[in-house]
GUKEVEX-31299 format. One record per residue (C-alpha): x, y, z. Coordinates in nm, 2 decimals. Example, Ala and Ser with C-alpha at 12.3 -4.5 7.8 and 13.67 -1.06 7.14 Angstrom:
residues 2
[node [1.23, -0.45, 0.78]]
[node [1.37, -0.11, 0.71]]
end
This chain:
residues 226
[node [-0.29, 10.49, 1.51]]
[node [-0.31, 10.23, 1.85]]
[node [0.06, 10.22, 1.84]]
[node [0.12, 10.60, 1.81]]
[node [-0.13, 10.63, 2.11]]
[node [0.04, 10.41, 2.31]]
[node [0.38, 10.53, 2.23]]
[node [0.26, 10.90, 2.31]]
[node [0.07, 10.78, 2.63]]
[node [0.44, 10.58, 2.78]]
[node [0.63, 10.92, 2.71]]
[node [0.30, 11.11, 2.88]]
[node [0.36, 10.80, 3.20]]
[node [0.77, 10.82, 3.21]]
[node [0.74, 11.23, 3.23]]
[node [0.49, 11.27, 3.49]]
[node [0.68, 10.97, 3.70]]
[node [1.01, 11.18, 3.67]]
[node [0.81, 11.47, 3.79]]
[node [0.62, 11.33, 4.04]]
[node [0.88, 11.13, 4.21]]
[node [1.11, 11.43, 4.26]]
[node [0.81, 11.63, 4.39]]
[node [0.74, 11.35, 4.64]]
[node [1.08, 11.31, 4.80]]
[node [1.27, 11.63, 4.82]]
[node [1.52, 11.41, 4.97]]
[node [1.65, 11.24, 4.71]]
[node [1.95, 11.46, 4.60]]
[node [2.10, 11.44, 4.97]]
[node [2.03, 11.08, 5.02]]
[node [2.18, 10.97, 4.67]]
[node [2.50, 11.23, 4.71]]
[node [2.54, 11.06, 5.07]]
[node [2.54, 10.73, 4.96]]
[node [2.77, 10.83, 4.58]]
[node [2.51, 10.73, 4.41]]
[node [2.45, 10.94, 4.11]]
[node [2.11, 11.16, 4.12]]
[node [2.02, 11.07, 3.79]]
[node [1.91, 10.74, 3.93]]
[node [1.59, 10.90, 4.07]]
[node [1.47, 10.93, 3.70]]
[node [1.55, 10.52, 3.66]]
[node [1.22, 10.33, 3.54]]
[node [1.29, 10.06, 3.72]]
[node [1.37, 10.20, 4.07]]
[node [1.07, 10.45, 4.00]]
[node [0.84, 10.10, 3.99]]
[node [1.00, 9.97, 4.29]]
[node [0.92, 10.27, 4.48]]
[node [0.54, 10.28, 4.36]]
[node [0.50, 9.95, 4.43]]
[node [0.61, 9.88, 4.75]]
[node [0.63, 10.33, 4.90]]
[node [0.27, 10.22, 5.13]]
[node [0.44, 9.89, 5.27]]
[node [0.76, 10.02, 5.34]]
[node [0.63, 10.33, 5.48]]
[node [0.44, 10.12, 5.73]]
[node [0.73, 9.92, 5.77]]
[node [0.97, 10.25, 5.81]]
[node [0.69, 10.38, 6.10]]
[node [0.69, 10.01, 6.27]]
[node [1.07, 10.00, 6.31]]
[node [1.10, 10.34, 6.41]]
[node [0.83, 10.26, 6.69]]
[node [1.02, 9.99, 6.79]]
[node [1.38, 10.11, 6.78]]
[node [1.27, 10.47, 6.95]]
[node [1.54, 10.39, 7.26]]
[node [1.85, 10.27, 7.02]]
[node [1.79, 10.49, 6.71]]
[node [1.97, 10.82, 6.87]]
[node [2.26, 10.62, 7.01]]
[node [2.34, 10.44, 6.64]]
[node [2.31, 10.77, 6.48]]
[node [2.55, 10.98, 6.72]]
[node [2.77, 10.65, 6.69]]
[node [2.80, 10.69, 6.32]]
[node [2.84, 11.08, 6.39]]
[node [3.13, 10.99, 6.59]]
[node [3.27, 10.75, 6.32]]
[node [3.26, 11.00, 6.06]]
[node [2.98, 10.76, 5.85]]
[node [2.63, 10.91, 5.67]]
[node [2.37, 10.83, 5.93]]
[node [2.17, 10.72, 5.60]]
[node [2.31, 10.39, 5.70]]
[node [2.06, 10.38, 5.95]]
[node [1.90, 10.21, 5.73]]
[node [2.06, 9.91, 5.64]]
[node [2.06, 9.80, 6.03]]
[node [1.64, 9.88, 5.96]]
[node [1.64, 9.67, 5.67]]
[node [1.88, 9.38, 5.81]]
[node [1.69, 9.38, 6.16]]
[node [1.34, 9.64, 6.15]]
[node [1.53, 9.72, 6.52]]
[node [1.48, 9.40, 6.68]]
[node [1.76, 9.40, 6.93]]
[node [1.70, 9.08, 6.96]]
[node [1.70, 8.95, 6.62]]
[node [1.81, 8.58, 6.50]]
[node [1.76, 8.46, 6.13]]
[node [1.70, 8.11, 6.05]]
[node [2.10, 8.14, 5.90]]
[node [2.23, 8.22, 6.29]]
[node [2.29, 8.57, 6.17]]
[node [2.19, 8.79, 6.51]]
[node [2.11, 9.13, 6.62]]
[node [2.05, 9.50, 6.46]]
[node [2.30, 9.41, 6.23]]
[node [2.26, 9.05, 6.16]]
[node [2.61, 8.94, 6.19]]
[node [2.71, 8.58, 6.08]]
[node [2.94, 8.41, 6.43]]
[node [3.23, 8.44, 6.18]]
[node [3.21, 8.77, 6.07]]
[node [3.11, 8.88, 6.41]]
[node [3.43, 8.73, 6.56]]
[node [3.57, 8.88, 6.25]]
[node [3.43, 9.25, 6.40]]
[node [3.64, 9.14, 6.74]]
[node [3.30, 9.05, 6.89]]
[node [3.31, 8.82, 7.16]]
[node [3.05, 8.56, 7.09]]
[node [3.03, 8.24, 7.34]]
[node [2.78, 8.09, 7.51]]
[node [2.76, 8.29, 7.74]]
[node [2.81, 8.63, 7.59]]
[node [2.73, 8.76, 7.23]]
[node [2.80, 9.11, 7.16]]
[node [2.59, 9.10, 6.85]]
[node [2.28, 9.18, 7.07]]
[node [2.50, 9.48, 7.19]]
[node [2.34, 9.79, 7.04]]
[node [2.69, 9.99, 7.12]]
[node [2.97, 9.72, 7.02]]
[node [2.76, 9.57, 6.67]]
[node [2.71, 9.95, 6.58]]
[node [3.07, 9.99, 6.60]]
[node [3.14, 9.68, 6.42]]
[node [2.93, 9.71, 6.19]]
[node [3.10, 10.03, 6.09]]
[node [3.43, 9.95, 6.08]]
[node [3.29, 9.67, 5.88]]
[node [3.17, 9.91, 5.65]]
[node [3.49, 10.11, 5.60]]
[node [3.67, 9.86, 5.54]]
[node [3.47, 9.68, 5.21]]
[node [3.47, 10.02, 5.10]]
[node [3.80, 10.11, 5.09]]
[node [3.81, 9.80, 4.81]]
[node [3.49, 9.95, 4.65]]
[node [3.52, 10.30, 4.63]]
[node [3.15, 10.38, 4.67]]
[node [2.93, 10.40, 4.98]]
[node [2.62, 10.23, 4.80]]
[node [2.87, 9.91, 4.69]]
[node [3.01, 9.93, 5.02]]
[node [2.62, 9.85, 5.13]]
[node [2.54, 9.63, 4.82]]
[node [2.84, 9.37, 4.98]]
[node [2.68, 9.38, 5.34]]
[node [2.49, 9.15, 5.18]]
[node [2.68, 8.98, 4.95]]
[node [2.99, 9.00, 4.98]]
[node [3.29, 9.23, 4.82]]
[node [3.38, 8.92, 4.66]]
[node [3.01, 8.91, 4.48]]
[node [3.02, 9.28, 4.42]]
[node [3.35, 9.32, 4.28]]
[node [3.28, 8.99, 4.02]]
[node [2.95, 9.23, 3.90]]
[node [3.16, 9.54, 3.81]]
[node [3.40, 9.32, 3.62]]
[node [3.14, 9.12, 3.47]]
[node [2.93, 9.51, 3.36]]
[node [3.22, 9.69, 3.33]]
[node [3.10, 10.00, 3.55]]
[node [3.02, 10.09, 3.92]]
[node [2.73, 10.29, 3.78]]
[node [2.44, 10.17, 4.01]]
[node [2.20, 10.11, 3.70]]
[node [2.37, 9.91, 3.50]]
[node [2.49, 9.72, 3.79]]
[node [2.17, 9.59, 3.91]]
[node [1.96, 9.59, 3.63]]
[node [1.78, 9.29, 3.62]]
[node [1.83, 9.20, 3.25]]
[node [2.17, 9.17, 3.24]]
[node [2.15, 8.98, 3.58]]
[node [2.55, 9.11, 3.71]]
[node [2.42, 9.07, 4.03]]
[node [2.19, 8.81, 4.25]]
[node [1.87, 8.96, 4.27]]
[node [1.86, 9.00, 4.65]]
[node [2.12, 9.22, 4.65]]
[node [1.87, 9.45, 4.34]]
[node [1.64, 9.45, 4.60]]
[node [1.85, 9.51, 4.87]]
[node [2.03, 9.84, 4.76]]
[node [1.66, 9.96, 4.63]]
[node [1.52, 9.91, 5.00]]
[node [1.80, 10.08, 5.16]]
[node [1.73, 10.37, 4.91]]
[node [1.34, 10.34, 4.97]]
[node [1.37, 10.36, 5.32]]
[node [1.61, 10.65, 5.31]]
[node [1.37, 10.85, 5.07]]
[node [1.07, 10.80, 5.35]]
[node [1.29, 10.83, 5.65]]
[node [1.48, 11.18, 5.55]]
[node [1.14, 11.31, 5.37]]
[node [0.97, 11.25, 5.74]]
[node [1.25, 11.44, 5.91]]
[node [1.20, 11.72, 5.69]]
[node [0.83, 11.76, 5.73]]
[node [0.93, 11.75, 6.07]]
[node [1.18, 12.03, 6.07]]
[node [0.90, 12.21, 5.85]]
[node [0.62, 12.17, 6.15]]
[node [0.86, 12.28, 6.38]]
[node [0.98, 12.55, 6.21]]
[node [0.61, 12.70, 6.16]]
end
């Protein structure tokens, strides 16, 4: 009887996730159809855990970097207007940087979007001693797009085009042989272990952040509408 309990109180859980999750971020069907990621992955168990665990942290985080990026944040998403690229990626400069203009990892990667020297020089950025365009809101947003066209054009999908921002293509392209699919799921789940698990959580905080960031603008629109 214990086990028939349990088993009826999981299926009880999973429903009212699926339900609830959808009710809390309107969002998701435009930020999944922006980034090619199929919608059914809203109803994936362990995405729906990552989101409940860690929606109060990022959402601080998410208000923090906003705060601090208020005077760049318009110019990177006209940029990517300009470019013809989802502004959703936003939110892999917030994730690689929180909008430090100024940001340096302990691996020399530098600015909003933590380029490596190489793969800044790479991006035609001129980085010397005396001058690195990394910390250039303007010439890194630009290279960091082109950067972004270009892995995708071997990819085919905007969210492995994002996964290999931090991996590489090289990485990504060895997980869809070794799975078999580009189906998001699959790819990353952490029992089959395709993919290193930085890049899981990677991909899932891009996602996490996007969910928050387009739910706020909508309440906004909402407020301002009323």
């Amino acid at each position: 009887m214990k086990f028939y309990r349990l088993i009826i109180l999981t299926i009880f859980f999973n429903l009212s996730l699926h339900a609830t999750i959808t009710d809390d971020f309107p969002s998701y069907k435009y930020v999944f159809n922006e980034l090619n990621v199929n919608e059914n992955y809203i109803y994936n168990r362990d995405f729906q855990e990552f989101v409940y665990k860690n929606r109060k942290t990022y959402t601080r985080r998410f208000i923090d970097s906003v705060n601090r990026g208020g005077l760049v944040i318009p110019t990177l998403r006209e940029l990517m207007y300009e470019k013809d690229i989802s502004p959703l990626f936003i939110y892999l400069s917030m994730v690689e940087s929180a909008f430090h203009t100024k940001a340096k990892s302990t691996s020399a990667a530098g600015g909003l979007w933590q380029f490596m020297p190489t793969a800044g020089r790479e991006q035609h950025l001129k980085i010397d001693s005396i001058v690195d365009e990394r910390y250039d809101p303007i010439k890194s947003t630009n290279a960091a797009v082109d950067y972004l066209y270009k892995i995708r054009n071997g990819l085919d999908r905007w969210y492995l085009a994002a996964m290999a921002y931090n991996c590489g293509a090289g990485c990504v392209k060895k997980s869809i042989r070794l799975s078999g699919t580009k189906d998001l799921a699959k790819l990353i789940n952490p029992r089959n272990n395709y993919i290193r698990p930085e890049t899981r959580k990677y991909i899932k905080k891009i996602l996490l952040f996007a969910l928050i960031g387009e739910n706020y603008l909508l309440k906004e629109e909402i407020i301002l509408v009323q």
